[in-house]
C-alpha positions, 0 to 999 in steps of 0.5 A: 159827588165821587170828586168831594168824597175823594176831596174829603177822604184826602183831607181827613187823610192830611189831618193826621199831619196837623198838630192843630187837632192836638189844640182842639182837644186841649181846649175841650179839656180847657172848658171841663176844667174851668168848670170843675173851678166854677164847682167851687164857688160857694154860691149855694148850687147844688152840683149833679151830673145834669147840672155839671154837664150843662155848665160844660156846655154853656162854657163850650157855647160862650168861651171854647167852641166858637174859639176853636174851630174857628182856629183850627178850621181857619188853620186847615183851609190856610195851609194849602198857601203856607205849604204852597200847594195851592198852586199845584191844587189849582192847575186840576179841574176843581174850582177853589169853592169846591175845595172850601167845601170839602175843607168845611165838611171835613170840619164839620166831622171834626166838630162832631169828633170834639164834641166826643172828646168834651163828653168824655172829658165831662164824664172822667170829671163827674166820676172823679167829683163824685157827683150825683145822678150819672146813669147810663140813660144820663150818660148817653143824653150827655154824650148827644147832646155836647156832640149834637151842640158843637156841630150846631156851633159850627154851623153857626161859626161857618159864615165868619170861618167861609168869610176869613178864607178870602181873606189872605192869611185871615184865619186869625181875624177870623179867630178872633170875630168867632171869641167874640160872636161865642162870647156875645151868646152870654148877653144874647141868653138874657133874652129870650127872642134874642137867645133864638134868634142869635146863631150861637145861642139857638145851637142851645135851643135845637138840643132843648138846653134846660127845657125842664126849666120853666123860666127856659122857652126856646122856640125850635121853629126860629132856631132852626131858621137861624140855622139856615140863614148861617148856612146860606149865607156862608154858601154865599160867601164860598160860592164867591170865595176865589183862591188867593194864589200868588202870581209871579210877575212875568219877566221882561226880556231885556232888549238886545242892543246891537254895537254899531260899527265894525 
């Protein structure tokens, strides 16, 4: 337990060296910004603070989140080959899946810091629009709710990030399956057992996403089984994950040839 602390701390530590955390945030804005666009439309939505929150949210589910941490959790893990340090990290008693697992857990805070960073962003919006319905109460729920829903999405992105780290330099394969696994939670809304069932989407169930809804029903019970399915599998993936560390091939001696004669 004192080894993966230690192995946390270090890498929160080497966080501050990533400008990649800089792309989270940008992308977090991204989707406040998409949805101050959607405000535009002229389709007869009534915009209030609820309702603006819950497309930042819905736009965070299908196109940014999955996107993002993938990306930066596959650029993190990724680094200790780009630098060449994972040779040096190899050569201590630690395995490389306990590696991977405080780079997992690192990320999971990081999530949680986005989510942060996306209610804030949201509610700057809202107060520039003017939208109605902000209270502290409303501000609050908005704040536990993107947070808690981007640590579910992380949650349900591990397995494809657990998967591109055994993969040499697969971090961007990894972010492009994550786009796509986030995008196909549009089509999974449309049905009601899918949405449930479907990773991505059941992060929506587990922090009650429209529950004053009627035509909304999500079951927690299966939501929270998808949940753990996602993480059992990703531990399936790191417990079996080895470190791709380049060996150099041993040189062969040359063979002395010895001149006959005098």
């Amino acid at each position: 337990m004192n080894d993966m602390l230690r192995m946390v701390k270090t890498e929160i530590w080497k966080l501050k060296r990533y400008h990649m955390i800089w792309a989270g945030v940008f992308l977090m804005l991204l989707s406040v910004v998409l949805t101050l666009f959607s405000t535009t439309a002229l389709d007869g939505t009534v915009w209030t603070f609820s309702v603006f929150t819950e497309q930042v949210i819905k736009n965070n589910v299908t196109m940014i989140f999955p996107m993002c941490i993938a990306l930066i959790a596959g650029y993190i893990i990724a680094r200790e080959e780009k630098d060449d340090t994972l040779k040096s990290i190899m050569t201590i008693p630690v395995s490389y899946s306990s590696l991977l697992w405080g780079k997992l857990l690192v990320c999971a805070l990081l999530s949680l810091f986005l989510g942060l960073v996306s209610g804030v962003f949201a509610v700057i919006a809202d107060l520039m629009m003017g939208f109605p319905g902000i209270s502290v109460a409303s501000v609050l729920q908005t704040f536990i709710s993107i947070i808690l829903n981007c640590l579910f999405l992380y949650i349900a992105v591990m397995p494809v990030i657990a998967f591109a780290a055994r993969i040499p330099n697969g971090h961007m394969i990894g972010t492009i399956i994550a786009f796509v696994y986030g995008y196909g939670g549009m089509f999974a809304s449309g049905n009601a057992a899918l949405a449930n069932i479907y990773p991505v989407t059941a992060s929506l169930g587990l922090i009650g996403y429209r529950s004053y809804d009627s035509a909304v029903h999500w079951n927690v019970s299966i939501c929270l089984l998808s949940m753990i399915a996602v993480l059992m599998i990703s531990a399936a993936f790191v417990f079996t994950a080895k470190g791709n560390v380049p060996v150099s091939p041993s040189k062969k001696h040359k063979k002395t040839i010895t001149k006959k004669g005098w």
